[in-house]
C-alpha positions as CSV (number, residue, x, y, z in Angstrom):
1,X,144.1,101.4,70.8
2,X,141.7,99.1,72.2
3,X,138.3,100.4,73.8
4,X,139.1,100.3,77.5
5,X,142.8,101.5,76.5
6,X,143.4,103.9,80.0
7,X,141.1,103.0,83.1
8,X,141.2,105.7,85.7
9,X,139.6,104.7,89.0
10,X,138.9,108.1,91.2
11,X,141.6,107.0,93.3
12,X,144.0,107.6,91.3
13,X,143.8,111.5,91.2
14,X,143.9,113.9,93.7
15,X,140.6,115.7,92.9
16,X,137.4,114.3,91.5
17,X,134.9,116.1,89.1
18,X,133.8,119.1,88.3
19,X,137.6,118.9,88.5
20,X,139.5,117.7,85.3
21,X,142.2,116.4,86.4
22,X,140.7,112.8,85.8
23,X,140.4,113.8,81.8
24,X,143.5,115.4,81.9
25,X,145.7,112.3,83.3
26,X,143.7,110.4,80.4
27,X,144.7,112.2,77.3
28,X,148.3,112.4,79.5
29,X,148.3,108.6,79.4
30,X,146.9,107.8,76.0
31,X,149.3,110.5,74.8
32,X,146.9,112.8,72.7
33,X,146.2,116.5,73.3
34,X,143.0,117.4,75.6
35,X,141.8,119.2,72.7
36,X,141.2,116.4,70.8
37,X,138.9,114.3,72.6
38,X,135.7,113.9,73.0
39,X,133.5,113.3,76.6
40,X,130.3,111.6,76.4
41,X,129.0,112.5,80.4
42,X,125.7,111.9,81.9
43,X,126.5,114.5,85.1
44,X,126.8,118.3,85.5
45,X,130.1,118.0,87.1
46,X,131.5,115.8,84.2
47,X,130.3,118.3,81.8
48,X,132.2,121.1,83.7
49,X,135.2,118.8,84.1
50,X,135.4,118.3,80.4
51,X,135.5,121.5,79.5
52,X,137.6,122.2,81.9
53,X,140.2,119.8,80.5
54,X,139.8,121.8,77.1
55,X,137.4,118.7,75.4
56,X,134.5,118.5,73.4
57,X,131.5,117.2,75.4
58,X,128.5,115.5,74.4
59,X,126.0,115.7,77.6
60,X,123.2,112.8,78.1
61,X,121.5,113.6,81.0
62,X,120.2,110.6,82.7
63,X,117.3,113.1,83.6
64,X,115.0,114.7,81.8
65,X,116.6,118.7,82.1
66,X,119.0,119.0,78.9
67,X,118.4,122.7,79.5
68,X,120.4,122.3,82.5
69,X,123.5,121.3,80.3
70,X,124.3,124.6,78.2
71,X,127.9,124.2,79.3
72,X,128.0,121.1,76.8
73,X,129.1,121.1,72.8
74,X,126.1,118.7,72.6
75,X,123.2,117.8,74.6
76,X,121.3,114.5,73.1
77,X,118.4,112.4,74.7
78,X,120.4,109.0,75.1
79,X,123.1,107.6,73.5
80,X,121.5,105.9,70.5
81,X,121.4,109.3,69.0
82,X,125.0,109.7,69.4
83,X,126.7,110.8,65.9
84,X,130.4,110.1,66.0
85,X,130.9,111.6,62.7
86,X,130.4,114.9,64.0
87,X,133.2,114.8,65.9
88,X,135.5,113.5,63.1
89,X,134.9,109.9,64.1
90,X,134.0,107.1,61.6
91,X,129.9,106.9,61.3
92,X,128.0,103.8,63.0
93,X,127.3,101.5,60.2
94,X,123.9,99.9,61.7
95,X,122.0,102.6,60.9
96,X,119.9,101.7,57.5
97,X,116.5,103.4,56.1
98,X,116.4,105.9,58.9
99,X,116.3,103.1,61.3
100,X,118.3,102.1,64.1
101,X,118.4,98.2,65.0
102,X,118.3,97.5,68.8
103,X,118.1,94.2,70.8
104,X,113.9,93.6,70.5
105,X,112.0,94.0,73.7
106,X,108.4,93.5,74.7
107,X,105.8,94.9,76.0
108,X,101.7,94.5,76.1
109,X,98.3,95.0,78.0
110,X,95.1,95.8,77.3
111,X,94.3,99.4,75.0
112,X,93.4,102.3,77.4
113,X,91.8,105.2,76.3
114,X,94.6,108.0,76.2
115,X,94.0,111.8,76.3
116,X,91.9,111.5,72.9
117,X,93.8,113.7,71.1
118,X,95.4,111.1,68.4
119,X,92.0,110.6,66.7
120,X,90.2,114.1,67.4
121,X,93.1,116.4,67.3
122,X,96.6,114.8,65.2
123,X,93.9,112.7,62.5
124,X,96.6,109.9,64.3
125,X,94.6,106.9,66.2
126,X,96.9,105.5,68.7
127,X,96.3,102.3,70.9
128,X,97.7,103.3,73.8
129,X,98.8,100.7,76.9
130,X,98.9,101.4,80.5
131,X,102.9,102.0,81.9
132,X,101.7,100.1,85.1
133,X,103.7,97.5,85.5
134,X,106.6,98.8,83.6
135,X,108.0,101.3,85.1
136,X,111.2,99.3,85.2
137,X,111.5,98.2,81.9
138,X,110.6,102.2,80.6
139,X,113.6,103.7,82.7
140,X,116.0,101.2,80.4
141,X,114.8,102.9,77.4
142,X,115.0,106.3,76.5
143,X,112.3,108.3,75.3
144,X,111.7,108.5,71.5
145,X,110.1,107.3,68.7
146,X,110.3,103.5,68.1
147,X,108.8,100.8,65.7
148,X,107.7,97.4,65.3
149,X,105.4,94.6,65.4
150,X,102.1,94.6,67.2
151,X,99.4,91.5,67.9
152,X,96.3,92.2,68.1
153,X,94.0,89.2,70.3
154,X,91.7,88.9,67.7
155,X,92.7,90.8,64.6
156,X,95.8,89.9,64.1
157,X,99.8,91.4,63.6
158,X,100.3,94.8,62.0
159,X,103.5,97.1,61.8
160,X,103.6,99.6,64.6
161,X,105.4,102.9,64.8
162,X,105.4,103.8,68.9
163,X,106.4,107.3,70.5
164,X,107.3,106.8,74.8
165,X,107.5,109.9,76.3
166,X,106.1,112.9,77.4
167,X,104.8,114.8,74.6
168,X,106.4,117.8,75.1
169,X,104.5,119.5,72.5
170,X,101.6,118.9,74.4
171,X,103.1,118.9,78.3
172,X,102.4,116.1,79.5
173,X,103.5,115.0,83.1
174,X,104.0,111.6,82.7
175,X,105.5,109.1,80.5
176,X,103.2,107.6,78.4
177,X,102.9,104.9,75.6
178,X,101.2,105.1,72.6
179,X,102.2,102.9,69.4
180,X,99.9,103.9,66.1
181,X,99.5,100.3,64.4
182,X,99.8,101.4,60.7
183,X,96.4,99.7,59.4
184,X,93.1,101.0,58.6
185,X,90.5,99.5,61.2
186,X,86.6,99.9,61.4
187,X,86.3,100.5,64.8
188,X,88.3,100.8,68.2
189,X,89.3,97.7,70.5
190,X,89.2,99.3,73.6
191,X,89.9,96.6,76.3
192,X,91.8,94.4,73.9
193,X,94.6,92.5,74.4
194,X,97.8,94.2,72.7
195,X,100.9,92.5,71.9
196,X,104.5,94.5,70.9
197,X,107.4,93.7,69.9
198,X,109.8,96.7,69.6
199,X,112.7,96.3,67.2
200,X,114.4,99.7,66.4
201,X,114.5,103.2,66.8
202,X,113.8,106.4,64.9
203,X,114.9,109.4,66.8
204,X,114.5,111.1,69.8
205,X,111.4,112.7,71.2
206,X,111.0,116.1,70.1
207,X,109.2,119.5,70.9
208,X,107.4,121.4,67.8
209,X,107.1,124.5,66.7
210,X,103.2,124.0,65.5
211,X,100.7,121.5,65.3
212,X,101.1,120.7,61.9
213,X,104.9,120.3,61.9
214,X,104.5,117.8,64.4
215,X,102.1,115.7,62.0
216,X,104.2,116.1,59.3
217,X,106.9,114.2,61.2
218,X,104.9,111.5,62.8
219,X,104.4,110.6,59.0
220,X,107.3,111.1,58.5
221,X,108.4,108.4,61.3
222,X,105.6,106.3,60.2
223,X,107.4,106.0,55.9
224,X,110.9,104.9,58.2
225,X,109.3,102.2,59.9
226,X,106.8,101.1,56.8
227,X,110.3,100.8,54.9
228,X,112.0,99.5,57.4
229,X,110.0,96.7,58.8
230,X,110.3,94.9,55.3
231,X,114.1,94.3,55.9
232,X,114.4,90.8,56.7
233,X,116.6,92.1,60.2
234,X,113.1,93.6,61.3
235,X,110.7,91.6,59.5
236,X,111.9,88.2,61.2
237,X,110.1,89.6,64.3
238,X,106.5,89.3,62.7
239,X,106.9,85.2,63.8
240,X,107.7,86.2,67.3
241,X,105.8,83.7,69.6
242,X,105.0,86.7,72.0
243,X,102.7,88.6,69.5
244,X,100.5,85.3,69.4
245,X,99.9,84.7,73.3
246,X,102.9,83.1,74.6
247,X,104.4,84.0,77.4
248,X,108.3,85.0,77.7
């Protein structure tokens, strides 16, 4: 069957969720028992609904609460961590080294001075932007752990491994930005112009049991996107104009 194989508008059944009679009059028409399908929802009553119908559900809230979403078989942070196989579905076949490829997007400012703690308290210096501006372009991307290139005014390009999010671990109440360009400088560059270019994904943004846990996988994240960034699908990006002044 082809991807869009049954469309059900709402108007079509009688009741809308947390009924399921919407996922019912699916697996009716594509002629395949309710218990074998899997819902991918986004809302509380579509998770009810789904299990409801007698499915597997994978929640991804479209808001930061996944402990809202116990109801759910899964509960992941957006749909790039989505793992077909674990519900007897052929694996995605992009993944490679750890690394997830996703359409490049940019981003850049001048480095702020962050809550300090990357330096003084993880042994992890980060040059982190400003999310003024950009509070569009964040909400299309989900929080996580992401790599690639970053331009530097007047040092020049270095691999990047970036986390956008809210640091659970340490509570944060806002979304911040903070990409850890994996080089060895002398000094900071506070007020300089930074350039990225963000070409894939690691995983999603996590919570930690300890401190040093959480160090071990930032390293961890940090081998991925070392590895990664010499395949020639990531490594092309090093020549984008945009980490060298132009304008998109």
């Amino acid at each position: 069957m082809g991807s869009f194989s049954v469309i059900i508008a709402g108007d079509e059944v009688r009741t809308g969720k947390p009924s399921p009679e919407i996922f019912l009059e699916a697996a009716k028409r594509l002629n395949v028992k309710p218990s074998s399908c899997l819902v991918i929802e986004d809302s509380l009553p579509g998770v009810t609904a789904g299990k409801a119908a007698g499915m597997e559900v994978v929640a991804v809230p479209s808001i930061p609460k996944s402990h809202l979403y116990t109801e759910a078989d899964e509960v992941i942070n957006s749909l790039l961590d989505l793992q077909p196989e674990l519900w007897g579905l052929p694996p995605f076949e992009d993944w490679m080294e750890g690394a997830l490829p996703i359409e490049p997007w940019h981003i850049g400012g001048p480095v702020v001075k962050g809550f300090g703690r990357g330096s003084k308290v993880l042994g992890i210096p980060t040059a982190n932007l400003s999310t003024k501006g950009y509070s569009a372009l964040l909400s299309e991307h989900p929080s996580g752990v992401y790599f690639g290139w970053a331009g530097l005014s007047s040092q020049g390009l270095y691999k990047m491994v970036m986390s956008i999010g809210w640091n659970p671990y340490f509570n944060n109440t806002e979304k911040t930005i903070e990409p850890w360009l994996l080089h060895e400088f002398d000094g900071d560059f506070y007020g300089e112009e930074l350039r990225l270019v963000i070409v894939g994904y690691i995983r999603p943004e996590a919570n930690f049991s300890s401190l040093e846990s959480l160090i071990a996988k930032i390293h961890e994240d940090r081998r991925i996107a070392e590895r990664a960034l010499d395949i020639p699908m990531y490594s092309q990006y090093r020549d984008d104009p945009y980490l060298k002044g132009s304008s998109l």
